[in-house]
C-alpha positions in Angstrom: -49.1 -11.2 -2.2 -45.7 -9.1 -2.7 -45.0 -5.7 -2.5 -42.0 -3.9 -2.9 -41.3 -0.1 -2.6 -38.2 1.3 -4.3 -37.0 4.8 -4.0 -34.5 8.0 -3.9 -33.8 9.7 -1.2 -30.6 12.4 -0.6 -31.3 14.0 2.6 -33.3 10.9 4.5 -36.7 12.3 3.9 -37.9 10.0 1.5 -36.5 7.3 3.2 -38.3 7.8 6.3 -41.7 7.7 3.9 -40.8 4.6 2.1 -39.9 2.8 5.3 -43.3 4.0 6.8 -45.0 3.2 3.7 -43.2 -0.7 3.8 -44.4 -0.4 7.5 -47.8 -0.1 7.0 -48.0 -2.5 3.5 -46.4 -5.4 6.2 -49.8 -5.5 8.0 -51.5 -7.5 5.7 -48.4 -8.2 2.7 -45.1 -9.4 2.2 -43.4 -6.3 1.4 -39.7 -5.8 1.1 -38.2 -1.7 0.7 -35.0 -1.0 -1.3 -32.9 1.8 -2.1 -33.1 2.6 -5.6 -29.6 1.6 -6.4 -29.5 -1.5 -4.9 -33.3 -2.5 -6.6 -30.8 -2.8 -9.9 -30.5 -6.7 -8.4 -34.4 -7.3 -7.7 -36.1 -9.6 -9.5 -39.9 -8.0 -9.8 -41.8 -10.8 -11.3 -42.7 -12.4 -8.3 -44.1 -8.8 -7.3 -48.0 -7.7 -7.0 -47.1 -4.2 -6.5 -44.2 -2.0 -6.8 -44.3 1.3 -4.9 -41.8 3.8 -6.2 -40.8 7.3 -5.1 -38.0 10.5 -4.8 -37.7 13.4 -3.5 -39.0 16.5 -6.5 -35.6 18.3 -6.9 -35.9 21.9 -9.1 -39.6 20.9 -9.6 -39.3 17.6 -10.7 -38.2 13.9 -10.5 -34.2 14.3 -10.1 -31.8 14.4 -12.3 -28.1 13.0 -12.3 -27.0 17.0 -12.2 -29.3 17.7 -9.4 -28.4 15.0 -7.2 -24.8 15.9 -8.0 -25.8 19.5 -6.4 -27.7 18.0 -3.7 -24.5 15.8 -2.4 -22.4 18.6 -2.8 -24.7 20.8 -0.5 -24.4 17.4 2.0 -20.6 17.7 1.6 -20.4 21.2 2.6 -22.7 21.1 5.5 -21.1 17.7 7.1 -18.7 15.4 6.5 -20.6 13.2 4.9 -20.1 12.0 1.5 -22.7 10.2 -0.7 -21.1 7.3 -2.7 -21.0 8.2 -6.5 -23.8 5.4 -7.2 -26.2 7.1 -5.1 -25.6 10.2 -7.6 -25.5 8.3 -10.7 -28.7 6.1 -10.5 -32.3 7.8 -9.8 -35.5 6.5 -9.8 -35.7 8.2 -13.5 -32.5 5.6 -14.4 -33.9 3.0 -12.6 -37.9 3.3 -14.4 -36.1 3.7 -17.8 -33.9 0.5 -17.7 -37.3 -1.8 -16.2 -38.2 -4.6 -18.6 -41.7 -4.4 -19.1 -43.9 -5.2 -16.5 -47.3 -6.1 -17.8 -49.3 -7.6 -15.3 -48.2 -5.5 -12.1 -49.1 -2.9 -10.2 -47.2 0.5 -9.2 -47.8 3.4 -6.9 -45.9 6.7 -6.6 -45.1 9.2 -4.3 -43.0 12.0 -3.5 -41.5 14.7 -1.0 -41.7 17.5 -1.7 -41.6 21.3 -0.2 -44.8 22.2 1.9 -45.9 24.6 -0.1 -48.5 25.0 -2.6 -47.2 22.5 -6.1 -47.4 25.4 -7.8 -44.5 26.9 -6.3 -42.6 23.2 -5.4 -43.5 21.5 -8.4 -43.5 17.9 -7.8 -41.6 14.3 -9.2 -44.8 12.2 -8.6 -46.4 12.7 -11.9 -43.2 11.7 -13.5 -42.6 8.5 -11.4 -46.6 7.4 -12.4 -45.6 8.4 -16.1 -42.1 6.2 -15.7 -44.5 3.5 -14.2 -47.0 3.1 -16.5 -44.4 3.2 -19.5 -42.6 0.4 -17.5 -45.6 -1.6 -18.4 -47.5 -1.1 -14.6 -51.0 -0.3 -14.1 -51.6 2.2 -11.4 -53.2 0.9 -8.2 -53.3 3.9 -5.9 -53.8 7.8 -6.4 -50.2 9.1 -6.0 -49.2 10.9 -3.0 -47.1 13.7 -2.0 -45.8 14.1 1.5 -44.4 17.4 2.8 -40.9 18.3 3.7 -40.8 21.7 5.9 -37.4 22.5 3.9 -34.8 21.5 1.2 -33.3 19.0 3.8 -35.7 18.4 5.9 -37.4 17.6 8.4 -41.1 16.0 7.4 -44.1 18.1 8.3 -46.1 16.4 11.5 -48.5 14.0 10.3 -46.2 12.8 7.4 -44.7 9.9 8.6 -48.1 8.4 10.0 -49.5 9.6 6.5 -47.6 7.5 4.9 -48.0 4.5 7.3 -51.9 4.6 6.7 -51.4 4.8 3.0 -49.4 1.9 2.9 -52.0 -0.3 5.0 -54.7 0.7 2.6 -52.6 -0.4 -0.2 -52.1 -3.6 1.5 -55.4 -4.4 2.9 -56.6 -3.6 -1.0 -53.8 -6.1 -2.7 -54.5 -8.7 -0.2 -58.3 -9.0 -1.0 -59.0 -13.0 -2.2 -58.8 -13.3 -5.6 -62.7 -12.5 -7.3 -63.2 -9.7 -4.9 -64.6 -6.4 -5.7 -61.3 -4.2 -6.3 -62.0 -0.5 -6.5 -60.1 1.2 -9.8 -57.8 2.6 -7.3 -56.5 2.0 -3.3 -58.2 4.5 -0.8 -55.3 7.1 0.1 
């Protein structure tokens, strides 16, 4: 079994998730993590599950605009600049240019402020809506994982959080074929 996890991630908070996530799906799976804009290249029909997730900018799954103001506000607080590609292609881009995936998995997450969604909002509804009109049937109850500000860093627990989600993920996608599957992985 394959697995891949693709996302988004300005300030390395996401990233930190996804690697953690790829972590814990590489206990029992073959699972390989990529950057959104380099998963462009990736061939995902030799791929069980796709995992996919961002950061929720201004309540939501990002926009070209807001990750414009995001490496702007990166700019200004280092010298670090984010390469033009990072700010042109989102998880939204990449979902909408997919070829249809019928016969594959996805999962989503997010980051996303820790406070109540109410007041955060959150992109992980969005990235299961991108999924599923890519063609993927959802294999795990999506998942938010908290960010203690706009740049960081993850609230305690996350990263292990994520970890354990991704082992569930696995340990469910690597069942023998004709095993009871439940509807959805454990999270």
């Amino acid at each position: 079994m394959k697995a891949l996890v693709v996302y988004e991630s300005m300030y390395g908070n996401t990233s930190q998730i996804a690697q953690a996530i790829t972590a814990g799906l590489r206990v029992s799976v073959d699972a390989k993590l990529s950057p959104v804009g380099d998963a462009k290249t990736i061939d995902v029909s030799d791929v069980q599950l796709v995992v996919v997730g961002a950061p929720t900018h201004a309540w939501g799954l990002s926009r070209r605009r807001t990750r414009e103001v995001a490496a702007n506000e990166i700019a200004k607080r280092s010298d670090q600049r984010i390469a033009a590609a990072s700010v042109a292609t989102g998880v939204r881009e990449w979902l909408r240019g997919l070829t249809r995936q019928e016969g594959r998995c996805g999962a989503a997450f997010d980051t996303r402020l820790d406070r109540p969604r109410f007041f955060t909002g959150s992109a992980v509804r969005t990235v299961e809506r991108g999924l599923v009109a890519a063609g993927f049937s959802i294999f795990a109850e999506p998942q938010s994982f908290r960010v203690g500000g706009t740049t960081g860093p993850l609230a305690s627990g996350e990263i292990e959080r994520a970890r354990a989600w991704g082992e569930a993920m696995g340990r469910t996608l690597a069942q023998p074929a004709g095993a009871e599957r439940p509807e959805r992985a454990a999270s």
